[in-house]
C-alpha positions as CSV (number, residue, x, y, z in Angstrom):
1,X,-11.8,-22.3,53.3
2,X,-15.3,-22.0,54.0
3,X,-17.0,-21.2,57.3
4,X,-17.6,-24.0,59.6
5,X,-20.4,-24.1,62.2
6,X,-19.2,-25.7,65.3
7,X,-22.4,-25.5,67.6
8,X,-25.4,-24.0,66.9
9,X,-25.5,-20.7,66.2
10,X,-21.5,-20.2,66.1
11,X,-19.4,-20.2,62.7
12,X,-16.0,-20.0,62.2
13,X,-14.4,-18.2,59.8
14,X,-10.6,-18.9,59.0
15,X,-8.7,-15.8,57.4
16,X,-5.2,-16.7,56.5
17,X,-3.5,-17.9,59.9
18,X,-6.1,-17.1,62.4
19,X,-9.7,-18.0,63.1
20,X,-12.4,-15.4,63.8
21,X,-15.9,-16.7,65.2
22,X,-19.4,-15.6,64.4
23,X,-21.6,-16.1,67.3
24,X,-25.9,-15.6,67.2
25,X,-28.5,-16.8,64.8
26,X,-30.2,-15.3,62.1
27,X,-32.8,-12.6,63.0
28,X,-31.1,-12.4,66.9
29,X,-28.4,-10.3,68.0
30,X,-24.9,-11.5,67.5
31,X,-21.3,-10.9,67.9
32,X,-18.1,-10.9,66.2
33,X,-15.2,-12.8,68.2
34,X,-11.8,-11.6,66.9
35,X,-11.0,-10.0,63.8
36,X,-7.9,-11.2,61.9
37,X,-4.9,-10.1,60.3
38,X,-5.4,-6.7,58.3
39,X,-7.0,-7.0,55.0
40,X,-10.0,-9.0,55.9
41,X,-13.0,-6.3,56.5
42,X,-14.7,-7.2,53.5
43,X,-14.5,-10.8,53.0
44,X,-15.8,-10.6,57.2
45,X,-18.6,-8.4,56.3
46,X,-19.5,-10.6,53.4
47,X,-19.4,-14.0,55.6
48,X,-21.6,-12.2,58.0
49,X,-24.5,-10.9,55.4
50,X,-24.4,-14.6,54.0
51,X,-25.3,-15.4,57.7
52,X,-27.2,-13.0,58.9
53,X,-28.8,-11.0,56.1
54,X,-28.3,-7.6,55.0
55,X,-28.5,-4.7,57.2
56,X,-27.6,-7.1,60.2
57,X,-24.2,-5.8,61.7
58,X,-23.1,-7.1,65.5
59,X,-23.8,-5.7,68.1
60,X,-20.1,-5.6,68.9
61,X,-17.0,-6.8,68.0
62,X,-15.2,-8.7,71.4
63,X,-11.7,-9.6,71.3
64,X,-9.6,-12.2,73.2
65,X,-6.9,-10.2,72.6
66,X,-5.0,-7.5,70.3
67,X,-2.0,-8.8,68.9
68,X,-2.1,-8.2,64.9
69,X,-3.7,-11.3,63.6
70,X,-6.9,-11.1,65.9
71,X,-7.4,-7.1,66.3
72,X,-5.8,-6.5,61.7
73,X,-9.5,-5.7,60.8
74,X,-11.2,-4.6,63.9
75,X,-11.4,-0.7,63.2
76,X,-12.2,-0.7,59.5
77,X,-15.1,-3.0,60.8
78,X,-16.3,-1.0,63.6
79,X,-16.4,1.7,61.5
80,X,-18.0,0.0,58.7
81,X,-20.5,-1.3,61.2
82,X,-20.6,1.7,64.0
83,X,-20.0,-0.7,66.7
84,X,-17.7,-1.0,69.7
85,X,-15.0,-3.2,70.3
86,X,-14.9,-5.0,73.7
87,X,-11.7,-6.1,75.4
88,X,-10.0,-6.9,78.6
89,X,-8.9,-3.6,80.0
90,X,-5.2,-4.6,80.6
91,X,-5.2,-5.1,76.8
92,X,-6.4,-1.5,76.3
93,X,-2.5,0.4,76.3
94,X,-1.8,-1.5,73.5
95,X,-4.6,-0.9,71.6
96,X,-4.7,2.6,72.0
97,X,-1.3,3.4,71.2
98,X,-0.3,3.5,74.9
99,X,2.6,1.1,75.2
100,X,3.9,-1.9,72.5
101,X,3.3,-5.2,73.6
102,X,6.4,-7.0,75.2
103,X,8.6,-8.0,72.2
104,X,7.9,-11.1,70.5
105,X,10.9,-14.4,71.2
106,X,12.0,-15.9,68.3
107,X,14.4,-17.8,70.4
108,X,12.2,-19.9,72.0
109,X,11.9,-22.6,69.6
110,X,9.7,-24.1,67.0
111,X,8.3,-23.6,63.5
112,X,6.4,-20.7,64.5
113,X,9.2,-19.2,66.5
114,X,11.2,-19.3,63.6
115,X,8.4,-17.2,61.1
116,X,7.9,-14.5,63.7
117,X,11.0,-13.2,63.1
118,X,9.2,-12.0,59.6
119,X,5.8,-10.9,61.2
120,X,4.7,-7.3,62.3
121,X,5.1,-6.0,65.3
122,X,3.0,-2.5,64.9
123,X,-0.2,-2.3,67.2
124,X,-3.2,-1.9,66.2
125,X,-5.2,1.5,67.8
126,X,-9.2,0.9,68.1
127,X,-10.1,4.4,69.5
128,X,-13.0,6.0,69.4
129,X,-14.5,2.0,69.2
130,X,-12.3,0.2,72.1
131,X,-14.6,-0.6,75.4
132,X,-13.3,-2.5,78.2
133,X,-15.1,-5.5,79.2
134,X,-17.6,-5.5,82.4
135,X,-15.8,-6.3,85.2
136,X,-17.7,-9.1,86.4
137,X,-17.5,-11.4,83.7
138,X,-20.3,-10.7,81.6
139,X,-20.5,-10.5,78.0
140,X,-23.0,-8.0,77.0
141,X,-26.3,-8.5,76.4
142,X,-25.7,-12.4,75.6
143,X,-26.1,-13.9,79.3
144,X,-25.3,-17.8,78.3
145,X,-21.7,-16.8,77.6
146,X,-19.4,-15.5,80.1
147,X,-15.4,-14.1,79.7
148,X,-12.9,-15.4,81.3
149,X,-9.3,-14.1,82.6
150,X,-6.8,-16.3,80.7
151,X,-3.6,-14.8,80.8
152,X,-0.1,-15.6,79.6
153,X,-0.2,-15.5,75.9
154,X,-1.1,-12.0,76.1
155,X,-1.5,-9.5,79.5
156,X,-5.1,-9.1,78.9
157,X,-6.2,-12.4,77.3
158,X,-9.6,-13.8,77.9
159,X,-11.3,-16.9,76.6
160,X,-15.5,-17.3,76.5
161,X,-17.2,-20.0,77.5
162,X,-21.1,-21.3,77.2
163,X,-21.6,-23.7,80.0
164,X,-24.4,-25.2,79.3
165,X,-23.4,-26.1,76.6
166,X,-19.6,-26.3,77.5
167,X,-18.5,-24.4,74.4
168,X,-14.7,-22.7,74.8
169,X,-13.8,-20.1,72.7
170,X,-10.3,-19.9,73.4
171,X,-8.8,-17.5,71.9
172,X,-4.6,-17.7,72.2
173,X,-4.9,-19.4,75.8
174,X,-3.9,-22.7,73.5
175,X,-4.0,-23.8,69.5
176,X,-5.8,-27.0,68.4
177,X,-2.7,-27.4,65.8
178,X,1.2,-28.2,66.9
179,X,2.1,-24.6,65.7
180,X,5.8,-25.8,67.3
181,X,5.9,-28.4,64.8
182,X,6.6,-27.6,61.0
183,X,4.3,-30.6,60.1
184,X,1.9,-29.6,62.4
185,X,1.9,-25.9,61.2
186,X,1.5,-27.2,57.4
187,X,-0.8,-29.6,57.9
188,X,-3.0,-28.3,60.5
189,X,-3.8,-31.9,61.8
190,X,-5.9,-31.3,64.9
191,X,-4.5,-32.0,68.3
192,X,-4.7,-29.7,71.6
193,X,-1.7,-27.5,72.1
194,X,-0.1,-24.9,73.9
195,X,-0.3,-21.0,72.5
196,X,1.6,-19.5,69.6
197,X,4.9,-19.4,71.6
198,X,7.0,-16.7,70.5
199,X,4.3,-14.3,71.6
200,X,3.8,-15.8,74.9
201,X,5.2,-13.5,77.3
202,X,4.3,-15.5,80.8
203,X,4.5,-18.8,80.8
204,X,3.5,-19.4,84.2
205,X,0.4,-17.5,83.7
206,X,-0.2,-19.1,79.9
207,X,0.0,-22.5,82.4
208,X,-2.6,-22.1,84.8
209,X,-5.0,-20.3,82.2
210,X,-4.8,-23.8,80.5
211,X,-5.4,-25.5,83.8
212,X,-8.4,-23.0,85.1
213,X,-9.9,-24.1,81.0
214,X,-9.0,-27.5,81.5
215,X,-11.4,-27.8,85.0
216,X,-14.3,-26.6,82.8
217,X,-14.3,-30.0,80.7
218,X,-15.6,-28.3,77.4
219,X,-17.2,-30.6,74.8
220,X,-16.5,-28.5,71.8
221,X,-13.5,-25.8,71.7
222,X,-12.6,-23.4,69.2
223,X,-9.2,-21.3,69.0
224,X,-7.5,-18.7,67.2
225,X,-5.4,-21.3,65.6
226,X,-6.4,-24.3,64.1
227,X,-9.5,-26.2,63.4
228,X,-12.3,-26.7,66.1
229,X,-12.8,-30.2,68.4
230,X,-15.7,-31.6,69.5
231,X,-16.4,-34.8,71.4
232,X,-15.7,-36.5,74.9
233,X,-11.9,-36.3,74.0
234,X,-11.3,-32.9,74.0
235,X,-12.0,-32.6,77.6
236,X,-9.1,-35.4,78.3
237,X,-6.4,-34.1,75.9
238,X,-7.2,-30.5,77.3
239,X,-6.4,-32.2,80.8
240,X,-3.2,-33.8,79.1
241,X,-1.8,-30.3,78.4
242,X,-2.6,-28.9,81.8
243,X,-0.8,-32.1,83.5
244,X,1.7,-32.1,81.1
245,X,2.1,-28.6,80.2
246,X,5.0,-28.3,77.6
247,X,7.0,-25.3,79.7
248,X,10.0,-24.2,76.9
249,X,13.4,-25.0,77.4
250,X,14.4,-21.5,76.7
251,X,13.5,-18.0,76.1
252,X,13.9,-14.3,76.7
253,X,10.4,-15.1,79.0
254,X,11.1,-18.6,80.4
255,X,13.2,-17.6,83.7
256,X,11.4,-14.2,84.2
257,X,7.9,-13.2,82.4
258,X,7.2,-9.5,81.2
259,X,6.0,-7.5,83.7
260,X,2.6,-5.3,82.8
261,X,-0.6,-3.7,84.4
262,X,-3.0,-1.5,83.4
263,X,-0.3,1.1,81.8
264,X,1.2,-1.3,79.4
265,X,5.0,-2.3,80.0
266,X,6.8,-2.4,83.4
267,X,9.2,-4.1,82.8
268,X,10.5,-7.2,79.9
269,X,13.5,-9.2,80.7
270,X,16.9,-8.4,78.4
271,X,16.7,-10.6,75.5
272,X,18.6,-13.8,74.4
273,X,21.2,-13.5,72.0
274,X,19.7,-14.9,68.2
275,X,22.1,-16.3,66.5
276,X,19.9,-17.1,63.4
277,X,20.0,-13.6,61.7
278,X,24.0,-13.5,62.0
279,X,24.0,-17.0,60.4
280,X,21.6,-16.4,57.4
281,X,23.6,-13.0,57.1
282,X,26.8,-14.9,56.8
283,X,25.5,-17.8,54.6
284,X,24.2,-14.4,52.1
285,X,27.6,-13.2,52.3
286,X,29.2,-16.3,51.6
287,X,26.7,-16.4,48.5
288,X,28.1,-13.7,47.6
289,X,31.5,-14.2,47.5
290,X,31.2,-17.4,46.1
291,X,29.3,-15.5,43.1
292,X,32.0,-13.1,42.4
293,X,34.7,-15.6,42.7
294,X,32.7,-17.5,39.8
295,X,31.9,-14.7,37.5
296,X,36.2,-13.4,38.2
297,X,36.7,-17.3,37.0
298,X,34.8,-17.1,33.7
299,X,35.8,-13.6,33.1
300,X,39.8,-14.4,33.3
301,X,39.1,-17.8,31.3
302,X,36.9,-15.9,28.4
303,X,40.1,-13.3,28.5
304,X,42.9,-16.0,28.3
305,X,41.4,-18.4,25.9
306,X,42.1,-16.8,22.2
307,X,39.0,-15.5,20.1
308,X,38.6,-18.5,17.5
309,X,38.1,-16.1,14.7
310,X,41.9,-15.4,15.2
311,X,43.1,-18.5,15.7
């Protein structure tokens, strides 16, 4: 897919299944938001010299977070590009090899729950590049946009916003795609969600981040997952999912969230018993079985039934 401009002076570019976002103009200093999965340095680099010319790197590279599929690419660029990468500081243990994030919950549900169980779970270390973001909100050097704390998805998420022209960057903090729903992961049909949910390890928190969004009313959002919205209805279905927050059912994080600070890990609840593996492991046994039995069956039958040459 192609990149997208979504407001002036901001382009997405979708890499497999996240978004990253190029924000500046031509000529100006810009930034990279997010980086992908692994494997994407060039084809980023290349989108950014088509926008920006040659010779033009970021100034930095500014995650909302650092699970694989926004931080796979971020060192190879900054070294590529000899810039820093900004993120919250309670994000920085697991970027530096510090602590793992809290395990990903395949048991909560959903089509995306159910493909985590085959994704990565190696973190991604940024040093010498990582920086921790100011402390007062700020993004550097670019005054119109400002960070905001939007945990729950991740210990350290933030989301960016333009208020004047009430532009949401959300990172994680929520998906413009049902990435619960298999229809909704395949066809990507637009429509304000909650965050990828197996790697939501607070749910409480992942709530009221989408409620803090939701009071900003943006007019054009743009997430890690799914394609940007624009128009006077994004601010009302944005509402919907604060009012109506989907909270799951179940999960290893649904009576008790994972426990962090500025040191990584404190503390993760014991998980929930997955009885998916056991069951695809017995259906391959089964397989099996049921192979061998067949091949036994047409071996005995080619041994009992006479050659016809001897007949």
């Amino acid at each position: 897919m192609s990149l997208q401009e979504i407001a002036p002076g901001i382009v997405r570019l979708p890499l497999s299944i996240a978004n990253v976002y190029f924000v500046g103009t031509k000529g100006s200093p810009w930034f990279l938001v997010d980086a992908g999965t692994p494997g994407y340095c060039d084809r980023i680099q290349n989108a950014a010299i088509g926008l920006f010319g040659e010779d033009a790197p970021p100034e930095f590279i500014l995650l909302t977070h650092g699970h694989f599929d926004h931080s796979g690419s971020a060192w190879e660029l900054a070294e590529a590009w000899h810039v820093p990468i900004y993120a919250h500081y309670l994000e920085a243990p697991y970027l530096t090899g510090q602590s793992p994030y809290p395990p990903k919950d395949p048991t909560v549900g959903g089509a995306m729950a159910f493909l985590s169980r085959f994704f990565p779970t190696k973190s991604t270390r940024l040093q010498p590049h990582l920086r921790e973001l100011p402390q007062n909100g700020e993004v550097p050097g670019h005054p119109e946009w400002q960070w905001l704390f939007t945990p729950g998805h991740a210990p350290g998420h933030i989301s960016l916003y333009d208020s004047a022209r009430r532009v949401l960057l959300a990172g994680d903090a929520f998906a413009t795609a049902d990435l619960d729903s298999l229809i909704g992961l395949i066809t990507q049909r637009q429509q304000i969600s909650r965050s990828p949910a197996p790697f939501t390890c607070d749910w409480v928190a992942a709530r009221n981040s989408v409620q803090s969004l939701a009071n900003l009313q943006p007019y054009v959002v743009g997430c890690g997952h799914g394609s940007p919205m624009s128009g006077s209805d994004v601010a009302s279905e944005l509402n919907d999912l604060a009012v109506n927050f989907p909270m799951p059912e179940h999960g290893r994080y649904v009576p008790d969230p994972a426990q962090t600070d500025e040191r990584g890990i404190r503390y993760v609840p014991p998980s929930v018993p997955d009885s998916l593996p056991k069951l695809i492991a017995a259906l391959g046994i089964t397989a099996a079985l049921v192979a061998v039995l067949v091949f036994k069956v047409k071996t005995n039958k080619q041994i009992l039934e006479p050659d016809a040459d001897l007949a």
